[in-house]
PALUMTOR-878483 format. One record per residue (C-alpha): residue number from 1; residue in one letter; x, y, z. Coordinates in Angstrom, 3 decimals, m for minus. Layout:
(atom NUM,"A",(X,Y,Z));
...
//
This chain:
(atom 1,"X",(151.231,130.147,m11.984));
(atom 2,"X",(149.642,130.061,m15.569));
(atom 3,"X",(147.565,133.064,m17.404));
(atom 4,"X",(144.394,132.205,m18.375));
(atom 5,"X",(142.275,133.535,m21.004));
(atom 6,"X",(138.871,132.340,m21.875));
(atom 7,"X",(136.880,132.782,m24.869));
(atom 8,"X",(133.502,131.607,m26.467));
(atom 9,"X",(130.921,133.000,m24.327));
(atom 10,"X",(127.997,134.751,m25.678));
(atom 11,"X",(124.068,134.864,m25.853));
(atom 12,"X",(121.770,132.141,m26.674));
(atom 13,"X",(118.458,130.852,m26.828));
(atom 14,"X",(117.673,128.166,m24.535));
(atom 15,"X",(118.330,124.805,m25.481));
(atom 16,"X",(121.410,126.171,m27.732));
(atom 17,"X",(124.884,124.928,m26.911));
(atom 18,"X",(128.380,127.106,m26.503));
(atom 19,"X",(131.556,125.959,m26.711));
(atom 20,"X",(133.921,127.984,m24.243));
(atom 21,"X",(137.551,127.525,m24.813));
(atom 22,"X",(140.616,128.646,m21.698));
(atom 23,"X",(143.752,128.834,m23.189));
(atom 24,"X",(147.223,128.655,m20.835));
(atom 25,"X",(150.504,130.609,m21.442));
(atom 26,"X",(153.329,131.775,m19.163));
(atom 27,"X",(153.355,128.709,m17.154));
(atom 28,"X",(153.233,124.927,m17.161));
(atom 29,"X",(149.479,123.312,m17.973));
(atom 30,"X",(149.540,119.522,m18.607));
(atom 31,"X",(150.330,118.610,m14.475));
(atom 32,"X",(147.860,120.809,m12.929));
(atom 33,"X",(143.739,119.897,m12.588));
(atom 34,"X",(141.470,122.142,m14.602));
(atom 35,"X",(138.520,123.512,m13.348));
(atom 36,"X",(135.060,125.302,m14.565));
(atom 37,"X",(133.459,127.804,m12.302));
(atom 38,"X",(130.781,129.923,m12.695));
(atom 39,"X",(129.202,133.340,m10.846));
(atom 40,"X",(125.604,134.251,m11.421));
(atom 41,"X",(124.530,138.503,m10.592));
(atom 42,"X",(124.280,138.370,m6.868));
(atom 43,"X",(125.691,135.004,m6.388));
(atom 44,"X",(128.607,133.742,m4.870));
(atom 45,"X",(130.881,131.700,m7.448));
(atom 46,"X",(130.220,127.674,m7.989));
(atom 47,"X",(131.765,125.401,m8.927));
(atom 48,"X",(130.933,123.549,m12.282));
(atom 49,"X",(132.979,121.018,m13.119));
(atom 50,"X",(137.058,119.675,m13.003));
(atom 51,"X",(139.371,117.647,m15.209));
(atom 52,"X",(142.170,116.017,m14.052));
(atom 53,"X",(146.084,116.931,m15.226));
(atom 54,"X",(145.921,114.627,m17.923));
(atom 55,"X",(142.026,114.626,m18.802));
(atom 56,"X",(141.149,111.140,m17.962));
(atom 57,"X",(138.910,111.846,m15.242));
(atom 58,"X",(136.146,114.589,m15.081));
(atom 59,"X",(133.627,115.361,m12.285));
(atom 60,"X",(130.290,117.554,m12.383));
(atom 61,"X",(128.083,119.744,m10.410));
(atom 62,"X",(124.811,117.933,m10.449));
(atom 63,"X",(123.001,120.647,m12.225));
(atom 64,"X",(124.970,120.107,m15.340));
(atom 65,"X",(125.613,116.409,m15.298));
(atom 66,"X",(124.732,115.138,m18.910));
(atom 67,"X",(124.511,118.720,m20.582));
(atom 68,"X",(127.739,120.579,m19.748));
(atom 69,"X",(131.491,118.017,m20.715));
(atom 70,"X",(134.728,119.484,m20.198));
(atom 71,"X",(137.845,117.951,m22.235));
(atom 72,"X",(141.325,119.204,m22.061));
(atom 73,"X",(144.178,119.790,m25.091));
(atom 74,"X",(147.588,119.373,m23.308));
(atom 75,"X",(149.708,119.998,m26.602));
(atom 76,"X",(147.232,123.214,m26.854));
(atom 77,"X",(147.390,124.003,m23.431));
(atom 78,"X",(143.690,124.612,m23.298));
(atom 79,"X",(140.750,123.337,m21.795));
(atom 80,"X",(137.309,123.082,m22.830));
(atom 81,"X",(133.701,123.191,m21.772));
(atom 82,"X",(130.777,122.335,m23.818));
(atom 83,"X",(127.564,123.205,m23.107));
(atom 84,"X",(124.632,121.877,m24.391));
(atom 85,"X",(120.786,121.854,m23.489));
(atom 86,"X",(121.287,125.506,m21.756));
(atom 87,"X",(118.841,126.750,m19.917));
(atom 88,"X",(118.305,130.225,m18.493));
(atom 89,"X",(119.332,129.151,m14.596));
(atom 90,"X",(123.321,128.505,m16.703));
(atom 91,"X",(123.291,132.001,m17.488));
(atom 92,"X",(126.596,133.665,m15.747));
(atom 93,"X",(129.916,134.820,m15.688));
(atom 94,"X",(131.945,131.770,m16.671));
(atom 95,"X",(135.639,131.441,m15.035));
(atom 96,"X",(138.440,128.808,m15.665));
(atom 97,"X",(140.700,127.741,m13.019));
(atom 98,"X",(143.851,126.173,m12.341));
(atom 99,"X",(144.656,123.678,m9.539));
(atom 100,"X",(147.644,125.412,m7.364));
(atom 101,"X",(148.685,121.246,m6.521));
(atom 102,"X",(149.776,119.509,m9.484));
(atom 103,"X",(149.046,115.710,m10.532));
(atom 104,"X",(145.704,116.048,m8.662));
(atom 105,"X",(142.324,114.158,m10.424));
(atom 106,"X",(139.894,117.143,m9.668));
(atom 107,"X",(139.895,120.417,m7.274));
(atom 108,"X",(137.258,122.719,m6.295));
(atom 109,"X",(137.403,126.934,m5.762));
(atom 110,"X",(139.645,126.772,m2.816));
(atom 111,"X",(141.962,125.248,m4.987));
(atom 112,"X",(142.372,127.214,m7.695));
(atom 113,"X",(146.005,129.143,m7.977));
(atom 114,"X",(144.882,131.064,m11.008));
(atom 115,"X",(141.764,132.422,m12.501));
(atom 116,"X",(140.722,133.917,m15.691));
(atom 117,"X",(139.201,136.977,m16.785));
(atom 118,"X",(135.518,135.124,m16.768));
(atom 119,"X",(133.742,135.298,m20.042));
(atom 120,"X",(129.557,135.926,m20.203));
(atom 121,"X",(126.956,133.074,m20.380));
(atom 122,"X",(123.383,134.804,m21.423));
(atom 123,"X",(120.596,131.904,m22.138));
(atom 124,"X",(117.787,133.629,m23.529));
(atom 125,"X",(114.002,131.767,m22.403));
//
C-alpha cells in the first residue's frame, strides 16, 4: 500500500489546461500501474486513464483521448496528468490510483489498492 496525495487542481476557463501532479510515499511506486479517475456531483466515479509500472504504455477513456496525457516520474514517485483543451463536461473531483497487482500495463477502478484524497477540476464555459 502507498499514500497518495494529489495536487494541481483548480478552476479554469474552458479550453485552459491543468497540470495535476500524485505524489507516492510510505510504500513502493515504480512496480505498480497508475491510474486517473475521476467523479462528477451525482456521478459514479470513471475511469480516465492508466500508465503502466514503468510508463511505457498509457491507455485513455475515449472522452479524453488527444486532450488529457498522463506520464509517470519513478525516481519522483509521482505521476502526472495533463490536461489540455478542457471543457466544462471534465469538470470533477479528480482521484489517483494505485494498481493493488504489480508489473501490470494498465488497471481500471476495481483495481485500485489505494486512492487519494481527490483534488477539484472546475472548467468554467
Amino acid at each position: 500500500q502507498v499514500t497518495l496525495i494529489e495536487s494541481g487542481g483548480g478552476l479554469v476557463q474552458a479550453g485552459g489546461s491543468l497540470r495535476l501532479s500524485c505524489a507516492a510515499s510510505q510504500g513502493v511506486f515504480s512496480i505498480y500501474a497508475m491510474g486517473w479517475f475521476r467523479q462528477a456531483l451525482g456521478k459514479e466515479r470513471e475511469f480516465v486513464g492508466a500508465a503502466s509500472y514503468n510508463g511505457r504504455s498509457t491507455e485513455y477513456t475515449d472522452s479524453v483521448k488527444g486532450r488529457f496525457t498522463i506520464s509517470r516520474d519513478n525516481a519522483k514517485k509521482t505521476v502526472y496528468l495533463q490536461m489540455s483543451n478542457l471543457k466544462p463536461e471534465d469538470t470533477a473531483v479528480y482521484y489517483c490510483g494505485a494498481d493493488k497487482t504489480p508489473w501490470r500495463t494498465t488497471m481500471r477502478r476495481e483495481d485500485v489498492g489505494s486512492w487519494g484524497q481527490g483534488t477539484q477540476v472546475t472548467v468554467a464555459s
